[in-house]
N, C-alpha and C positions, 0 to 999 in steps of 0.2 A: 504494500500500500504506500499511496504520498506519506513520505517523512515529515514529521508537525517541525514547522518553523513557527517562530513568535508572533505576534500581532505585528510588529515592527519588519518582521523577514528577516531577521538578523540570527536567529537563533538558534539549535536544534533542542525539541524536549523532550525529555523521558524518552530514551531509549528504549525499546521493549525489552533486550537480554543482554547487557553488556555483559562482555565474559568475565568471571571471575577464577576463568583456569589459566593456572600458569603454563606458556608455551612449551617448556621442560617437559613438565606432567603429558600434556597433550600431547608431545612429539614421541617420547615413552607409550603411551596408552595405547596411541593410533599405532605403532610401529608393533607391540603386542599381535594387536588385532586382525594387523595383515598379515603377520606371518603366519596367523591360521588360517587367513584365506590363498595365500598366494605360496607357502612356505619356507622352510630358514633362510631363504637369501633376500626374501622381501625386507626391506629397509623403508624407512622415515625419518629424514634428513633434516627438515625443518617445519615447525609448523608459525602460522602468524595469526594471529588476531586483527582482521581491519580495525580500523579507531571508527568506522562509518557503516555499522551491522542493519542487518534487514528489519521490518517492521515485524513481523511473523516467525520467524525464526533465525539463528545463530548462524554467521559463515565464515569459517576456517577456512586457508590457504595454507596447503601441503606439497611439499617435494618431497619426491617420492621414488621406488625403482623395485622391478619385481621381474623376473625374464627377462634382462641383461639388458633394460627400457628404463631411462629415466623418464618419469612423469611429474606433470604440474594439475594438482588436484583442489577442487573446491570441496567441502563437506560441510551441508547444510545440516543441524542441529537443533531438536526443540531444545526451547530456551527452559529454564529451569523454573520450577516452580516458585523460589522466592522471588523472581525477579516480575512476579503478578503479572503474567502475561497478557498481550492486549487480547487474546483468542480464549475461549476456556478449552476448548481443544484443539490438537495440530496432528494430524493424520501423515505424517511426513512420505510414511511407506506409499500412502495410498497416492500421494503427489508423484513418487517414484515411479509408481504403476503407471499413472497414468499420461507421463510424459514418454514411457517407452511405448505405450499404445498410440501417443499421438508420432512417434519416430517411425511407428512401426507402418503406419498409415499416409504419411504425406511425406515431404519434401522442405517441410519448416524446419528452419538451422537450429536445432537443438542439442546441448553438449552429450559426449556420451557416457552414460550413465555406467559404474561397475556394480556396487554394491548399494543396497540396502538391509541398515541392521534396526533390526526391531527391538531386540533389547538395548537394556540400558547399562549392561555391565563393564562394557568399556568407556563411556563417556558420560556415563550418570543420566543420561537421554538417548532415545531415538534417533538414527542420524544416516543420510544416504552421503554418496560419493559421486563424483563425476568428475570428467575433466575440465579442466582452466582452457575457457577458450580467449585468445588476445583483442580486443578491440577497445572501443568507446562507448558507453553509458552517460545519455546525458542526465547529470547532475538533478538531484532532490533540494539540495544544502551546500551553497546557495540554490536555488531553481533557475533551470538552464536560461532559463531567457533574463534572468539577469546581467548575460553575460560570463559565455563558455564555447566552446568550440562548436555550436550550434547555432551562436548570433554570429558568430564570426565567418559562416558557410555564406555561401553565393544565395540569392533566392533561387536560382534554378538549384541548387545544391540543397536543398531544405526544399524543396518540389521533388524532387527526384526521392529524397528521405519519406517525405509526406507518402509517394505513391508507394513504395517499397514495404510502409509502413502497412498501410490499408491490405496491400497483399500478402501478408502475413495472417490478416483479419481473414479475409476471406479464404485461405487454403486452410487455418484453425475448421471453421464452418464448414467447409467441405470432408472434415475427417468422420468415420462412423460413431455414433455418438456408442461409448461404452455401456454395459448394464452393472460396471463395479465401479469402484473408484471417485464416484462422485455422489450426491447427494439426490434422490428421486421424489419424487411427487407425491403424495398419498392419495390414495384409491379417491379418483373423481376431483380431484385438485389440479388444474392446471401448470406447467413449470412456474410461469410468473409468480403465480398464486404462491406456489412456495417459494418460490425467491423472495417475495416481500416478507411470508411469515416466518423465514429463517432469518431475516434481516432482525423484525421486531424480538423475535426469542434473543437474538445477541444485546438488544439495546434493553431488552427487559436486564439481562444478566447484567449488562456492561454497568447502569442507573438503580442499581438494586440497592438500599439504605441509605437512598440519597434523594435530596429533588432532581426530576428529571424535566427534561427540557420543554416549553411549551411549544417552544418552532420546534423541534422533530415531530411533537404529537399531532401538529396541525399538517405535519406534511405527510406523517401516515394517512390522515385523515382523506386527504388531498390525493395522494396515489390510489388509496381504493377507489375515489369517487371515479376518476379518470383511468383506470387501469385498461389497458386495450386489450382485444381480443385475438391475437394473433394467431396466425393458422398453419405456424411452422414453428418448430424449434430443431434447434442444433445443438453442437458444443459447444459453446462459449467460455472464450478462455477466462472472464473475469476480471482480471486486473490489466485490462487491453493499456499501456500506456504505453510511451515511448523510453520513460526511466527504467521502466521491463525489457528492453532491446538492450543488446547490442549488437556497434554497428561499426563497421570498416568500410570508409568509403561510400558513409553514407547507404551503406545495403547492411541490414539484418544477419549478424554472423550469431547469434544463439538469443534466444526467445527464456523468458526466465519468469521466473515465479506464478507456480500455478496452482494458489492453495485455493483460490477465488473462484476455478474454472466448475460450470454447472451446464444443467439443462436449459435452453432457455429463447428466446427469441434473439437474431443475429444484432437488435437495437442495443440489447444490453449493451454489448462490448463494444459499437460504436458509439453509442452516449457515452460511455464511462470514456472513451479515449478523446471524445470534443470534449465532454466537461471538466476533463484533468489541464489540461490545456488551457481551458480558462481561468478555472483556478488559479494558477502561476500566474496569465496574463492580468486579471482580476489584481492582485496582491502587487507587480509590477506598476501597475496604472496608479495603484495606491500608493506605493513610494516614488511615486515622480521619474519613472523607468520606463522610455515606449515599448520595450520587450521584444514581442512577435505577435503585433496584430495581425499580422496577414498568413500566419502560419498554421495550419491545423484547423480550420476556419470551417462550422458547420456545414454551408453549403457547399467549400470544396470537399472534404471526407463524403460528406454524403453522395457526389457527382463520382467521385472516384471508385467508391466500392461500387455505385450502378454500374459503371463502365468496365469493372471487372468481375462481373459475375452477373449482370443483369435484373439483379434486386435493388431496387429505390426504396430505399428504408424510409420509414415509416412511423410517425407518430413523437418524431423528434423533442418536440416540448415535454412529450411524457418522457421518457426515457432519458433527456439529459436533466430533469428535473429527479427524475428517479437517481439516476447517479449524485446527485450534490445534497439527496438525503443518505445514501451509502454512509459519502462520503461524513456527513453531518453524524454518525452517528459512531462512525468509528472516531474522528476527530476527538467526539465527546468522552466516549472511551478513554482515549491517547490522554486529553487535559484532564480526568478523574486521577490517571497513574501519574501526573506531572505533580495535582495533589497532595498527591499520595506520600511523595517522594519529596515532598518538600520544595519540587521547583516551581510552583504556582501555589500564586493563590486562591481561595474559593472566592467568584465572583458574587454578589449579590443577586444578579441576574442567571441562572443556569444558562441561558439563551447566549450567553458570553462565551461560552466555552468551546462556539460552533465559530471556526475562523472565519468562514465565509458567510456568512449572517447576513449580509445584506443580501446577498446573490441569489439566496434559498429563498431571500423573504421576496424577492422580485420574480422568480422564477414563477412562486406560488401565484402572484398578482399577475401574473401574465406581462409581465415590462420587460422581464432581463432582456432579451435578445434586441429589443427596439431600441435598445442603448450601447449596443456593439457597434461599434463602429467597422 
């Protein structure tokens, strides 16, 4: 998910796992543990800890060598339970699964996977393996369009990003949707239907002994009334953004975090990837930053995936409205553990804790988009 920066954009908060294992320990454990998969010549040379971890779960950088191959590995880690994680649960195996089913199916750059361990005897958590693929990630903290190797590209060079982007989207939706690995529907319940009511179970749990927000409540309110009836679903990755890419050359060289990916209508994941986009641009325009207005722009995404697959998506105000309650509610979550942790304070207002608060409340009113410019 988007990394929570401050009201100001200057910040990063509450971490969700910051490691508390020492690299030592770590490079011993994991070098343990390959040599009972790989045997006594398997080695682990170094391990690191980014200073910059996921919202969802933990990620290690290993060297490595096993069959006379030196390797460069990532190993994705639930985060530990004192670290009150923003998710109440993380399925990490099941995300393993189902990025070798979406490998196993299309043509989308994703790294390659070796192992996933399901216990937790080597690393006190659940945790898979894959390889380190090389490129560029644009930036959460600061957000790229503050200024990062993304404002610094040609517009045709962030057009050419923009399409390459979309058709990642669409080759995702074209993969068979799985019957394990992801979350299903209950008898007579539409995907949507439970998309929304998996959302409110996380923001019931997330606001649990505490005041909860009156703009989320009014924007659930607001999706039921307006909820579409769509007459297809796919696979949808979930967390469609562009901070989930990496890219060489401006092309997609591995596709990344997939604990979001469900049943669902193809809007989902194009909302969620115009409305992350705005968000940053939103926050930009607020610190006196022109950003990238003309970057990722509803009705260019939405003209582009028609032109690459022949679906003219549908029902856009619901679905990027949908997205910026998502977002609103995991946010709320992120400032409850910022709280928690002593890096914030409790607002007087709940409705404060939602960064983009005025965008939900415009979106709701039917204004936001007649104000983009």
């Amino acid at each position: 998910m988007a990394d929570a920066i401050d009201h100001e954009g200057s910040a990063q908060v509450a971490r969700p796992s910051e490691s508390r294992r020492d690299p030592d320990w770590l490079r011993e454990r994991l070098g343990h543990w390959l040599r009972r998969q790989e045997g006594p010549d398997a080695r682990v040379t170094a391990v690191t800890v980014p200073e910059s971890n996921g919202m969802s779960s933990e990620t290690l950088l290993a060297e490595a060598s096993w069959g006379g191959q030196e390797r460069s590995l990532v190993i994705r880690v639930a985060p530990q339970a004192e670290s009150d994680p923003v998710f109440p649960s993380y399925d990490l195996d099941g995300q393993y699964r189902l990025i070798d089913h979406v490998r196993t199916h299309s043509d989308i750059p994703l790294p390659r996977l070796w192992w996933s361990e399901t216990g937790s005897a080597a690393l006190g958590a659940p945790f898979f393996v894959m390889d380190r693929v090389d490129g560029q990630v644009p930036p959460d903290v600061m957000p790229y369009n503050f200024g990062s190797w993304v404002t610094e590209a040609t517009p045709e060079q962030r057009s050419s990003m923009m399409c390459a982007t979309v058709r990642v989207l669409a080759e995702i939706h074209r993969v068979p949707v799985p019957d394990v690995f992801i979350a299903q529907p209950a008898a007579g319940e539409s995907p949507l239907a439970a998309h929304i009511r998996r959302l409110r179970d996380f923001y019931r749990w997330a606001s649990a002994g505490r005041a909860g927000s009156p703009l989320i409540e009014r924007a659930f309110a607001w999706v039921e009334q307006n909820r579409p009836e769509p007459a297809e679903n796919v696979l949808t990755w979930g967390d469609a953004r562009i901070g989930n890419i990496m890219y060489r050359d401006f092309e997609p060289v591995a596709v990344l975090d997939w604990e979001m990916a469900a049943l669902g209508p193809r809007e989902l994941d194009i909302g969620w990837m115009i409305f992350l986009h705005r968000f940053f641009q939103d926050l930009a325009e607020m610190a006196g930053i022109e950003g990238l207005p003309d970057f990722l722009r509803r009705e260019d995404v939405a003209a582009e995936y028609r032109r690459q697959t022949g679906h003219a998506p549908a029902d856009l105000d619901f679905y990027t409205t949908y997205a910026a309650l998502i977002h609103a509610v995991v946010m709320f979550r992120i400032q409850c553990r910022a709280i928690h942790f002593g890096q914030a304070a409790e607002p007087a207002d709940p409705d404060e804790l939602i960064m983009h608060r005025a965008t939900l409340e415009a979106m709701l009113a039917g204004t936001y988009w007649e104000q983009v410019k």
